[in-house]
C-alpha positions as a LaTeX table, in Angstrom:
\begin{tabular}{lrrr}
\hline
Residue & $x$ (\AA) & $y$ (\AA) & $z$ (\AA) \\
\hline
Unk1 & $-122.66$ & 19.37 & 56.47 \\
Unk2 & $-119.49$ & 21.10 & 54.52 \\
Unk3 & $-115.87$ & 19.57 & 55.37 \\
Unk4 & $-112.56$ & 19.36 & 54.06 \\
Unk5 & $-112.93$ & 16.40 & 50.96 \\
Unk6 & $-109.75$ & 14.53 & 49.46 \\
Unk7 & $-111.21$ & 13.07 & 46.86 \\
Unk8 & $-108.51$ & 10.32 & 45.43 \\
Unk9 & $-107.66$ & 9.98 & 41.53 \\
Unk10 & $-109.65$ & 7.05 & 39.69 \\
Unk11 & $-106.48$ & 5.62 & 38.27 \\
Unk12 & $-106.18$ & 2.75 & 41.18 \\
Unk13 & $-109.62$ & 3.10 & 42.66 \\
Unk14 & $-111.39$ & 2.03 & 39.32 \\
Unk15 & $-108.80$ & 0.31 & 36.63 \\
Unk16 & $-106.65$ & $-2.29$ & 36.74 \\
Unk17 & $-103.52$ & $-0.77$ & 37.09 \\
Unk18 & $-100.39$ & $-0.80$ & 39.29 \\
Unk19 & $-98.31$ & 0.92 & 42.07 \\
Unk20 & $-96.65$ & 2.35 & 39.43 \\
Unk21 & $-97.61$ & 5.50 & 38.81 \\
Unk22 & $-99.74$ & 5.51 & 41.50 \\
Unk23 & $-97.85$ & 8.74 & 42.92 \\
Unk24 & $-95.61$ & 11.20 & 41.19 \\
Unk25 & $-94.09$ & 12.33 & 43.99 \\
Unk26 & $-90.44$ & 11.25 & 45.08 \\
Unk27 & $-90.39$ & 9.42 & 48.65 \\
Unk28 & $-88.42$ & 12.11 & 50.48 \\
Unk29 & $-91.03$ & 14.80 & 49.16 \\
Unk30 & $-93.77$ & 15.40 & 51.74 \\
Unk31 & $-97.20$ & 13.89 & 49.65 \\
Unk32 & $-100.42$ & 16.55 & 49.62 \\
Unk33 & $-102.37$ & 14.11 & 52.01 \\
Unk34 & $-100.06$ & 13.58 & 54.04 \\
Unk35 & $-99.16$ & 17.30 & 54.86 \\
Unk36 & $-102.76$ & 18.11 & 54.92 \\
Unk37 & $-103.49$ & 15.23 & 57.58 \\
Unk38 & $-100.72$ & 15.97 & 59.78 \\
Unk39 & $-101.68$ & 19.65 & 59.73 \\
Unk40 & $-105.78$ & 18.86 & 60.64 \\
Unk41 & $-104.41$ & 16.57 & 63.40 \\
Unk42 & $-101.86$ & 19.36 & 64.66 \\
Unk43 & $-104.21$ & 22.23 & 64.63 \\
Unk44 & $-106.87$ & 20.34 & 67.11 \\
Unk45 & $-103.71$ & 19.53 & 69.12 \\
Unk46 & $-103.06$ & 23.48 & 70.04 \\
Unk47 & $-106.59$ & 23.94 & 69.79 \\
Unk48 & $-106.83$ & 21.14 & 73.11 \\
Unk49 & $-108.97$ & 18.56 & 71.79 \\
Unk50 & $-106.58$ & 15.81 & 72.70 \\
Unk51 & $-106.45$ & 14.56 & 76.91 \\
Unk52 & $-102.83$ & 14.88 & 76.67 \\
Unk53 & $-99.54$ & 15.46 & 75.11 \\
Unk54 & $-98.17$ & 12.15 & 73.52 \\
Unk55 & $-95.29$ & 13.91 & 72.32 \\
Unk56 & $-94.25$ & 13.23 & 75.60 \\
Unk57 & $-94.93$ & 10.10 & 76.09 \\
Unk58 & $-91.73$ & 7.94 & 77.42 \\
Unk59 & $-90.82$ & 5.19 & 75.14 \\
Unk60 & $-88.13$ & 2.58 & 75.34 \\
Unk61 & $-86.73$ & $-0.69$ & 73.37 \\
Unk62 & $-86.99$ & $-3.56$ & 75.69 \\
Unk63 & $-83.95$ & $-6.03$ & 76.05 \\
Unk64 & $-83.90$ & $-8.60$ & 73.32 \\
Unk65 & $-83.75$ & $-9.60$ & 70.16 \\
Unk66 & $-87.48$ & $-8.75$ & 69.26 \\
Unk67 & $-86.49$ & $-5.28$ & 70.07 \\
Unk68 & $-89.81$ & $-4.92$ & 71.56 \\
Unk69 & $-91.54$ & $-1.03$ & 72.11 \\
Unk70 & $-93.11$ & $-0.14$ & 75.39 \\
Unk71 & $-94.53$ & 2.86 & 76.06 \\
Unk72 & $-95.50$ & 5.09 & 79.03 \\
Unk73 & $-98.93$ & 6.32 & 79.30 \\
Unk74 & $-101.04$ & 7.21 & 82.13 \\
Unk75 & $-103.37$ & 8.52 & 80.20 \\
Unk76 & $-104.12$ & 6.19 & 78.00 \\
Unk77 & $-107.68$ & 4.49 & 77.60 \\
Unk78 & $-107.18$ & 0.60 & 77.35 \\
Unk79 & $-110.17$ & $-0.08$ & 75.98 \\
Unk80 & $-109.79$ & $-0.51$ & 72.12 \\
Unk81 & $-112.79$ & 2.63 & 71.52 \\
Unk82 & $-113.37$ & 4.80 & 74.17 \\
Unk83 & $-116.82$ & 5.30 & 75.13 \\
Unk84 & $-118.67$ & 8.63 & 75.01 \\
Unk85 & $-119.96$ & 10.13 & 77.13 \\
Unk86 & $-122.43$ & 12.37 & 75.49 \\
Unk87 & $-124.54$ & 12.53 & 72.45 \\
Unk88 & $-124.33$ & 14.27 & 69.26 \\
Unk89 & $-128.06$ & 14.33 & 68.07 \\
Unk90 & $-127.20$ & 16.20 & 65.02 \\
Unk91 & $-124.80$ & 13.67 & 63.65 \\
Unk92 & $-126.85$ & 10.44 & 64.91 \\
Unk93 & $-125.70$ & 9.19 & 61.33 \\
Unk94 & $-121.81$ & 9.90 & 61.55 \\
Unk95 & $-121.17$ & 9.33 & 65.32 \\
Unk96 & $-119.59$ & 6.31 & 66.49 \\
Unk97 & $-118.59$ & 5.73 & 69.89 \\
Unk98 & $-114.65$ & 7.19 & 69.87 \\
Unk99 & $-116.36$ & 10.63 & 69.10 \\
Unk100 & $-117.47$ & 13.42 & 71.07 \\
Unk101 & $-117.71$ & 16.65 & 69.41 \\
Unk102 & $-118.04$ & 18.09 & 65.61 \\
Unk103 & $-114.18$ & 19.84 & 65.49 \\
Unk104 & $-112.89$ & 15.72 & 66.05 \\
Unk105 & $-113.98$ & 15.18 & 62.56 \\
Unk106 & $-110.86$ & 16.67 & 60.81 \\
Unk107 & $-112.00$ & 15.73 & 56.92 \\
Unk108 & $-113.45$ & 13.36 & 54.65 \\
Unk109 & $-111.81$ & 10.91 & 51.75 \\
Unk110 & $-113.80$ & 9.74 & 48.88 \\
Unk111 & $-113.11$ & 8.45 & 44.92 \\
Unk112 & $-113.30$ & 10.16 & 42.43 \\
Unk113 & $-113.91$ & 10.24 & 38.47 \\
Unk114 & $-111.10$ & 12.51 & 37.96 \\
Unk115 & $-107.51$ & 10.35 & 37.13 \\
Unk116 & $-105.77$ & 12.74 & 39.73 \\
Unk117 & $-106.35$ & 13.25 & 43.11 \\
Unk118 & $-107.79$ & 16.76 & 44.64 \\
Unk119 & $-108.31$ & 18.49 & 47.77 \\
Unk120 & $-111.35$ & 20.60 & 48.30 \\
Unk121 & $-111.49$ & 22.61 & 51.17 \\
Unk122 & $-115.45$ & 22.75 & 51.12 \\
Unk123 & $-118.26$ & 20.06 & 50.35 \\
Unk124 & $-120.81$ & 18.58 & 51.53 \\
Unk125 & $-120.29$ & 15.21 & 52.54 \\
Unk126 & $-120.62$ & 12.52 & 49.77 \\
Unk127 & $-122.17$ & 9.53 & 49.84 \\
Unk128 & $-119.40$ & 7.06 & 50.31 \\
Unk129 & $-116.39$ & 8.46 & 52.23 \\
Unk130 & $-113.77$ & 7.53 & 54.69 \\
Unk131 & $-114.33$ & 9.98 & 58.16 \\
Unk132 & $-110.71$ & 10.99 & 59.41 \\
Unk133 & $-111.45$ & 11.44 & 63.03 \\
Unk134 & $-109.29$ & 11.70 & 65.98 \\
Unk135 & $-108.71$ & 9.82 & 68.65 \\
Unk136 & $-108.53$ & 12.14 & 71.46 \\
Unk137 & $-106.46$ & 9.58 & 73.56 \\
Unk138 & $-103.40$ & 9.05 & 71.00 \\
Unk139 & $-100.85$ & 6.19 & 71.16 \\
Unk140 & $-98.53$ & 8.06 & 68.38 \\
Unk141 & $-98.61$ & 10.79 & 66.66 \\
Unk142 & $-100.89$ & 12.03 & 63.65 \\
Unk143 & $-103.86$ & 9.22 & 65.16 \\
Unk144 & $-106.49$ & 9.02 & 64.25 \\
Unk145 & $-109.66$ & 6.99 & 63.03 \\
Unk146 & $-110.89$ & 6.16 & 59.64 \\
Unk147 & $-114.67$ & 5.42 & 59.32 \\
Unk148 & $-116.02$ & 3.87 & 56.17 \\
Unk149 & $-119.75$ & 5.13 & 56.27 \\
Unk150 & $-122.00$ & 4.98 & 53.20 \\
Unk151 & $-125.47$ & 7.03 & 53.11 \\
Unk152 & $-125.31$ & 8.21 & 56.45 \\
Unk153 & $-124.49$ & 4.57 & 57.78 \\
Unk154 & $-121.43$ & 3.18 & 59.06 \\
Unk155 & $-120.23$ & $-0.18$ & 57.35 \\
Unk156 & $-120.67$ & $-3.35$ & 58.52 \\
Unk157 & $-118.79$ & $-5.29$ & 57.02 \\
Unk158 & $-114.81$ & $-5.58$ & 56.02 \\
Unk159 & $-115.59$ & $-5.37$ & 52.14 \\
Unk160 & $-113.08$ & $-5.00$ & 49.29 \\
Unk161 & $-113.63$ & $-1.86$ & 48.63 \\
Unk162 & $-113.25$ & $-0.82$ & 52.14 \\
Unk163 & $-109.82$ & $-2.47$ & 51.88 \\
Unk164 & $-108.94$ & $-1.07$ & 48.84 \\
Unk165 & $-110.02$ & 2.59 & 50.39 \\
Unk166 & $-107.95$ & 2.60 & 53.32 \\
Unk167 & $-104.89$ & 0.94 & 51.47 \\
Unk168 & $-105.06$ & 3.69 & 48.79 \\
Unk169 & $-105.04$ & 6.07 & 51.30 \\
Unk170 & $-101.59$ & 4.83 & 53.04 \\
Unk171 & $-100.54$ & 4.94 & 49.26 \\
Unk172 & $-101.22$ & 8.26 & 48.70 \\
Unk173 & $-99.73$ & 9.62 & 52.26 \\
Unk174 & $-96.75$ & 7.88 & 51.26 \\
Unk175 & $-94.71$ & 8.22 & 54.29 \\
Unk176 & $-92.60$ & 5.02 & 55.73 \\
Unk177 & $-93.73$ & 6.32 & 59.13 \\
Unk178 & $-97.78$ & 5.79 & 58.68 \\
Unk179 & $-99.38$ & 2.61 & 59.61 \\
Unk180 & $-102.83$ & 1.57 & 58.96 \\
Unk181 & $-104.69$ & $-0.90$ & 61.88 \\
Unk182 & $-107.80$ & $-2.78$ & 62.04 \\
Unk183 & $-108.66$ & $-5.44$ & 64.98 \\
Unk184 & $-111.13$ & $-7.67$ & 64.64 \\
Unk185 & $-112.55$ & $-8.16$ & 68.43 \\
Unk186 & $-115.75$ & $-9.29$ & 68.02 \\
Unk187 & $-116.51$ & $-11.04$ & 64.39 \\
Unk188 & $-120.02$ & $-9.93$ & 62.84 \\
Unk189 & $-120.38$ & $-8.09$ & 66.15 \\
Unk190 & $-119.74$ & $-4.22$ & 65.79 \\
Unk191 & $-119.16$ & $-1.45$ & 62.99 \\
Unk192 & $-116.38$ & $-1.14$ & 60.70 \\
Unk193 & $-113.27$ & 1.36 & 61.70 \\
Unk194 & $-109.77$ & 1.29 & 60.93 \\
Unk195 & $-107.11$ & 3.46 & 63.02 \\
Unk196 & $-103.87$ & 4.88 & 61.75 \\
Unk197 & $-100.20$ & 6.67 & 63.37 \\
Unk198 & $-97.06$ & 7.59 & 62.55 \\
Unk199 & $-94.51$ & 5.72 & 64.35 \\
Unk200 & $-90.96$ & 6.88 & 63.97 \\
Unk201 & $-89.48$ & 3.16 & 63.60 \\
Unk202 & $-90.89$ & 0.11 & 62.00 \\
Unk203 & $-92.34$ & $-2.49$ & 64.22 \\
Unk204 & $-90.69$ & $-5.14$ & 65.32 \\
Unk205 & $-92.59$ & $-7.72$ & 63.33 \\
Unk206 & $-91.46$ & $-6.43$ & 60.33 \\
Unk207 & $-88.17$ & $-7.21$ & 60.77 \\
Unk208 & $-88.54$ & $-10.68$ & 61.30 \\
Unk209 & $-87.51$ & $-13.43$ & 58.88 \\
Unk210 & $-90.25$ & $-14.55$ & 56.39 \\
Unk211 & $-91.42$ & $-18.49$ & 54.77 \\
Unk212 & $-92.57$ & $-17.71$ & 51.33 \\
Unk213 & $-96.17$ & $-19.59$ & 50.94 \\
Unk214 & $-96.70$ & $-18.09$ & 47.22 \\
Unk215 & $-94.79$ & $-16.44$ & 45.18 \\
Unk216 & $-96.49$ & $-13.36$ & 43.19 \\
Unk217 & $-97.22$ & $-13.97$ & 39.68 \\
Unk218 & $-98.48$ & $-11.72$ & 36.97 \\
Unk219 & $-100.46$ & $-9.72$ & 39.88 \\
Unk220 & $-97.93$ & $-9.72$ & 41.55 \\
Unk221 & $-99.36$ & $-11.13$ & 45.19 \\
Unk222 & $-96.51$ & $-12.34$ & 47.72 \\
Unk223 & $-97.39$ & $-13.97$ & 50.36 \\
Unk224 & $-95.30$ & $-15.36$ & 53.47 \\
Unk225 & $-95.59$ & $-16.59$ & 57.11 \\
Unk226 & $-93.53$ & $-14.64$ & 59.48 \\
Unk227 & $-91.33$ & $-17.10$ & 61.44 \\
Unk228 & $-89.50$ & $-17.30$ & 64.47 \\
Unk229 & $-92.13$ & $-14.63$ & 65.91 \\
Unk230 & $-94.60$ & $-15.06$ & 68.91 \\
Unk231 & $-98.21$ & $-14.45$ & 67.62 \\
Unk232 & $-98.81$ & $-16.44$ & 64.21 \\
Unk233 & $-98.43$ & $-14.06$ & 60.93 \\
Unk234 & $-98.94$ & $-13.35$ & 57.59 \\
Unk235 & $-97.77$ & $-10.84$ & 55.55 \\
Unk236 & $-98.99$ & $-9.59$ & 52.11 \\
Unk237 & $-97.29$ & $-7.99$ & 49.62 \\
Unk238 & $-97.63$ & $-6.46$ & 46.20 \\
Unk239 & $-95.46$ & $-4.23$ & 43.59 \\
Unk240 & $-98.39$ & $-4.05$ & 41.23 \\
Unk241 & $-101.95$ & $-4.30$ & 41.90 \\
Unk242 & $-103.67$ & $-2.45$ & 44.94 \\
Unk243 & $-107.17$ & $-3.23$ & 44.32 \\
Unk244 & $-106.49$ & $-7.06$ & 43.59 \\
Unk245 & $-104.61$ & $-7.66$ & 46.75 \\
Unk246 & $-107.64$ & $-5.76$ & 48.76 \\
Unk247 & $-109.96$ & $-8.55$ & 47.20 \\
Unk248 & $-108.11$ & $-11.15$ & 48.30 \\
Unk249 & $-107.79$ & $-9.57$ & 51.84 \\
Unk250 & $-111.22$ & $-8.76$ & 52.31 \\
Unk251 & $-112.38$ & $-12.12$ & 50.90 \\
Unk252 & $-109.64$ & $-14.17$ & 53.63 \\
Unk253 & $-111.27$ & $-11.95$ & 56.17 \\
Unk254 & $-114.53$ & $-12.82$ & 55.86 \\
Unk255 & $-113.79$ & $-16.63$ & 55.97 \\
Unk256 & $-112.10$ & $-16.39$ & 58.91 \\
Unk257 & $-114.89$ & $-14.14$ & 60.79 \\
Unk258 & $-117.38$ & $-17.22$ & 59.20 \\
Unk259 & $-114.97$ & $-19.28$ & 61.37 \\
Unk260 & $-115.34$ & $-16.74$ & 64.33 \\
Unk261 & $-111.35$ & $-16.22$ & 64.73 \\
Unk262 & $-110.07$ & $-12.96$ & 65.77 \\
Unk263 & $-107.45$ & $-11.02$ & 63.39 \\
Unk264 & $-105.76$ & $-7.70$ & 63.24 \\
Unk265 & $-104.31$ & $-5.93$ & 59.93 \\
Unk266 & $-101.22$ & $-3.80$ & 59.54 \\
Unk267 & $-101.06$ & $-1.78$ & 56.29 \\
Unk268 & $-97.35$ & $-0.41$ & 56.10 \\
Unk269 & $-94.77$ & 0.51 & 53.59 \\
Unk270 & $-97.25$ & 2.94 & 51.86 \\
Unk271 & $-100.20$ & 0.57 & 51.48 \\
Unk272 & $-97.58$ & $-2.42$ & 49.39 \\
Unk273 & $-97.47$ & $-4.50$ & 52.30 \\
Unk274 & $-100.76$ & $-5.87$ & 54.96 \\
Unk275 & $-100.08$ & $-8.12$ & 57.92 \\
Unk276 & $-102.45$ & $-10.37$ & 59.27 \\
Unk277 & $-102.35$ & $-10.93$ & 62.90 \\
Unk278 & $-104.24$ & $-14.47$ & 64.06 \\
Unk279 & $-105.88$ & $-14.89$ & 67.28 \\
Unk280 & $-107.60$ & $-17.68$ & 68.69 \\
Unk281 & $-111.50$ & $-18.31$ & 68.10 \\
Unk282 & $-113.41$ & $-15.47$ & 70.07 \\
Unk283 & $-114.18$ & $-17.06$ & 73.46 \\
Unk284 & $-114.02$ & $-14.05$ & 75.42 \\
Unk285 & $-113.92$ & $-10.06$ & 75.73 \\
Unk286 & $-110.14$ & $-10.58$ & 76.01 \\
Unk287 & $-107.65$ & $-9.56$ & 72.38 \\
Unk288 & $-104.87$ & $-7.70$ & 71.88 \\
Unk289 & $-104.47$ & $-4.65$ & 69.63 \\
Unk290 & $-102.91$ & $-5.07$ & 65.84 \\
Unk291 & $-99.92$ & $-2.39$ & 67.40 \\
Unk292 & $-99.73$ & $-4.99$ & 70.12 \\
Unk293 & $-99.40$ & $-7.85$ & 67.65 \\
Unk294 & $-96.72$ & $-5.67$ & 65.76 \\
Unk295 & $-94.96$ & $-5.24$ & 69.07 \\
Unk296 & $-95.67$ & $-2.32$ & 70.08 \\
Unk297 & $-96.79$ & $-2.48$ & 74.20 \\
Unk298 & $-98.60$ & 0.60 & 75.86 \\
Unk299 & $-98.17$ & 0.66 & 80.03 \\
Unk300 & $-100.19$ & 2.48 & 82.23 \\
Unk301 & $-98.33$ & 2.02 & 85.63 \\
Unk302 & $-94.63$ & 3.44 & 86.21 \\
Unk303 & $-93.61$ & 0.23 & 87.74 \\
Unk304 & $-94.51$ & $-2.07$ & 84.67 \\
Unk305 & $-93.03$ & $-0.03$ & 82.57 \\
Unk306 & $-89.79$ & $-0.10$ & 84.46 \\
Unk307 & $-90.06$ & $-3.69$ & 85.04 \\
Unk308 & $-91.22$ & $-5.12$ & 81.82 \\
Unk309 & $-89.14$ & $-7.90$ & 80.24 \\
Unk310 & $-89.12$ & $-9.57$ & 76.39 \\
Unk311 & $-90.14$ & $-12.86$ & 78.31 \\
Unk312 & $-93.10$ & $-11.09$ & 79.37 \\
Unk313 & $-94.26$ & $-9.90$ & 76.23 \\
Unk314 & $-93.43$ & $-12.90$ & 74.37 \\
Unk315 & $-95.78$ & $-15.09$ & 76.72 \\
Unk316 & $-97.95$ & $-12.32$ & 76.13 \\
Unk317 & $-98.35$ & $-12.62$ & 72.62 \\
Unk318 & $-98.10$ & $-16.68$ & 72.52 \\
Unk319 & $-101.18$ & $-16.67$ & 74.18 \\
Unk320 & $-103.66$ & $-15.21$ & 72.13 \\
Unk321 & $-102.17$ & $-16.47$ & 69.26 \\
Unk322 & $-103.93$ & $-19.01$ & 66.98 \\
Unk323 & $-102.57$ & $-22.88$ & 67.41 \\
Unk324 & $-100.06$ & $-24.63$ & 65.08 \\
Unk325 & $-102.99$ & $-26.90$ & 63.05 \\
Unk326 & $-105.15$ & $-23.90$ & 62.51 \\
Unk327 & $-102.58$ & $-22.11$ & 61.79 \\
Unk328 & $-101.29$ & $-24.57$ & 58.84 \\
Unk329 & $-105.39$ & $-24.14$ & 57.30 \\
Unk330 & $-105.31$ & $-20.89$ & 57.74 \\
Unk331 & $-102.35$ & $-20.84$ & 55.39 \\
Unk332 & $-103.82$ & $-23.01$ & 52.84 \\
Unk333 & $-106.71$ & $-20.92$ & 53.13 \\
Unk334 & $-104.77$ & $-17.70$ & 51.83 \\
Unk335 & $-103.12$ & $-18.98$ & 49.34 \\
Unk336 & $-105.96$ & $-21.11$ & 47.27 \\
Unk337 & $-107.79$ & $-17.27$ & 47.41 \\
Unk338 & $-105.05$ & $-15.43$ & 46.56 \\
Unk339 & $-104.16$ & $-18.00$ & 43.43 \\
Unk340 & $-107.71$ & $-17.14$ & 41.81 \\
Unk341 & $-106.22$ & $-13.76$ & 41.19 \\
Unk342 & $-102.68$ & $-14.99$ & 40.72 \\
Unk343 & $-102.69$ & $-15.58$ & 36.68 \\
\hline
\end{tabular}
C-alpha cells in the first residue's frame, strides 16, 4: 500500500542532542508538517468524511477562575473510540476500531537516516510508522489519531520510542495550537493510540501555578506538581533533550499501569512540555478524557451546556482524581526515575 510518508530527520530520533536545532524554522512561520497535516485533514473535510462541521461547534468559557471550556456537540460520540461498524478485510493489519474506510488514513510518519526531515508523497508503508488517521467525529480542529504500528501490528505497549515518536512529531508541527493526548482507560488492556487537535487557546491547566519537585540538571528535566487544580498533575518539561524525557515518561508509565492506575498525557508547547493526568486505580469502565483533565468539557444536550457551572466541573474532576497519599508516591516515583537521567 503507497501513502503520503514524512519521514523525520535522525538528528533527535537517534543522537543525543537537544531542542536546539531541532527546527530551523521561526515560530510564526507555518512548519512543512504542519501545513501538510492541516491540508490532508481539510481536504477529507470538503470531501465529507467527517459526521459534521466542528467549525461550528458552540464553545464558551465557564464562570470562574479555572476559566473552564465547554463545548456544544450533538454530534459527538462519548465513547473515547468509536466503534465500527464494518470491516476492512484488506487492511486487517492497520485497522483499529476508530476507522472505517481507506481515504481516513491521511499519511504515515516514520524515522529516518537522513539528518533532515522529508516528505514523500509516495511509498509504501514502512515497517515502523505512526498512522495519521482521522477521527471522523472531531472535538477541534485538525483531529485526528496517531497509531504506532510496527510490521503490520499495532503496539501494545506505551514504549519510549513510542513517546519519543509522537513528541517529535508535536516538535516538528511546531504550532502553540497542537496538542498531543493519550488516556490510559484500561492498563495492559487495549492497543496503543494517541489523538491530537488544534485548540485555539491553551487549556486551562496550563495556566495554573506549579510546585517544583526537581529541578532540571544537565538534561535538562523539570518537573512540577500542578497546584491549586482539581484532578492531581504533573507536568514535564525540557529545553534540551527530547528523547531522554520520553524515557523517563514511558518508563513512569509503565509503573503506574504495573500498579493498575489510570493516566492521561498532554504533549503541548511543541513537544517541550507533557502533563500527566492521575486517576484512581481502574475499578470500573468509568475515566475521563486527557482534554477533560486539561479542562476542556464536551456537552451533548442544549440544556447542560447552558446550565453548566465551574462547581460542577470541579466535583467532576475531584472525583476521578487519584488520593492525596498516592498522590505523594506517585511523586517520589517520578522523580527517583527521572534523576537516573538527571546527571
Amino acid at each position: 500500500m503507497n501513502f503520503p510518508i514524512y519521514c523525520c530527520g535522525s538528528q533527535s530520533l537517534e543522537e543525543d542532542t537537544s531542542f536546539e536545532g531541532l527546527s530551523c524554522i521561526a515560530e510564526e512561520e507555518q512548519s512543512m508538517l504542519d501545513a501538510f497535516l492541516l491540508s490532508q485533514w481539510e481536504d477529507r473535510m470538503w470531501k465529507g468524511c467527517f459526521r459534521y462541521d466542528v467549525t461550528t461547534s458552540e464553545i464558551k468559557v465557564i464562570a470562574g477562575k479555572m476559566k473552564f471550556f465547554s463545548q456544544l456537540n450533538e454530534a459527538q460520540i462519548t465513547d473515547h473510540l468509536a466503534k465500527s461498524e464494518g470491516t476492512l478485510p484488506a487492511w486487517d493489519h492497520f485497522v483499529f476500531d476508530g476507522m472505517k474506510h481507506p481515504e481516513e488514513l491521511l499519511f504515515c510518519l516514520a524515522g529516518s537516516k537522513k539528518a533532515k526531515s522529508e516528505l514523500i508523497h509516495v511509498a509504501s508503508v514502512p515497517d515502523s510508522a505512526i498512522l495519521v488517521i482521522i477521527n471522523v467525529t472531531p472535538v477541534e480542529y485538525g483531529h485526528v489519531y496517531l497509531v504506532p504500528c510496527t510490521s503490520n501490528r499495532r503496539y501494545q505497549h506505551l514504549d519510549a520510542r513510542t513517546v519519543e515518536m509522537v513528541t517529535r512529531i508535536a516538535a516538528e508541527i511546531n504550532n502553540h495550537s497542537f496538542r498531543v493526548f493519550y488516556n490510559c482507560y484500561r492498563p495492559n488492556c487495549s492497543d496503543v493510540y494517541f489523538q491530537a487537535c488544534y485548540f485555539s487557546d491553551p487549556l486551562p491547566v496550563e495556566f495554573r501555578p506549579v510546585d517544583t519537585l526537581l529541578s532540571g540538571g544537565r538534561r535538562g528535566i523539570h518537573i512540577c506538581s500542578v497546584i491549586d487544580y482539581p484532578i492531581k498533575t504533573i507536568s514535564f518539561q525540557t529545553t534540551r533533550n527530547l528523547k531522554i524525557m520520553a524515557v523517563a515518561i514511558s518508563e513512569i508509565c509503565s509503573h503506574l499501569e504495573e500498579k493498575n492506575v489510570q493516566y492521561n498525557l498532554m504533549i503541548s508547547d511543541s513537544g517541550k512540555k507533557i502533563f500527566l493526568f492521575l486517576q484512581q486505580p481502574f475499578a470500573a469502565s468509568h475515566a475521563i478524557s486527557a482534554w477533560e483533565c486539561g479542562g476542556y468539557f464536551l456537552f451533548k444536550n442544549r440544556y447542560e451546556f447552558d446550565e453548566v457551572t465551574e462547581d460542577a466541573m470541579l466535583k467532576r474532576l475531584s472525583c476521578f482524581s487519584l488520593n492525596d497519599n498516592d498522590f505523594e508516591a506517585v511523586k517520589q516515583l517520578c522523580c527517583s526515575i527521572a534523576s537516573k537521567f538527571d546527571i
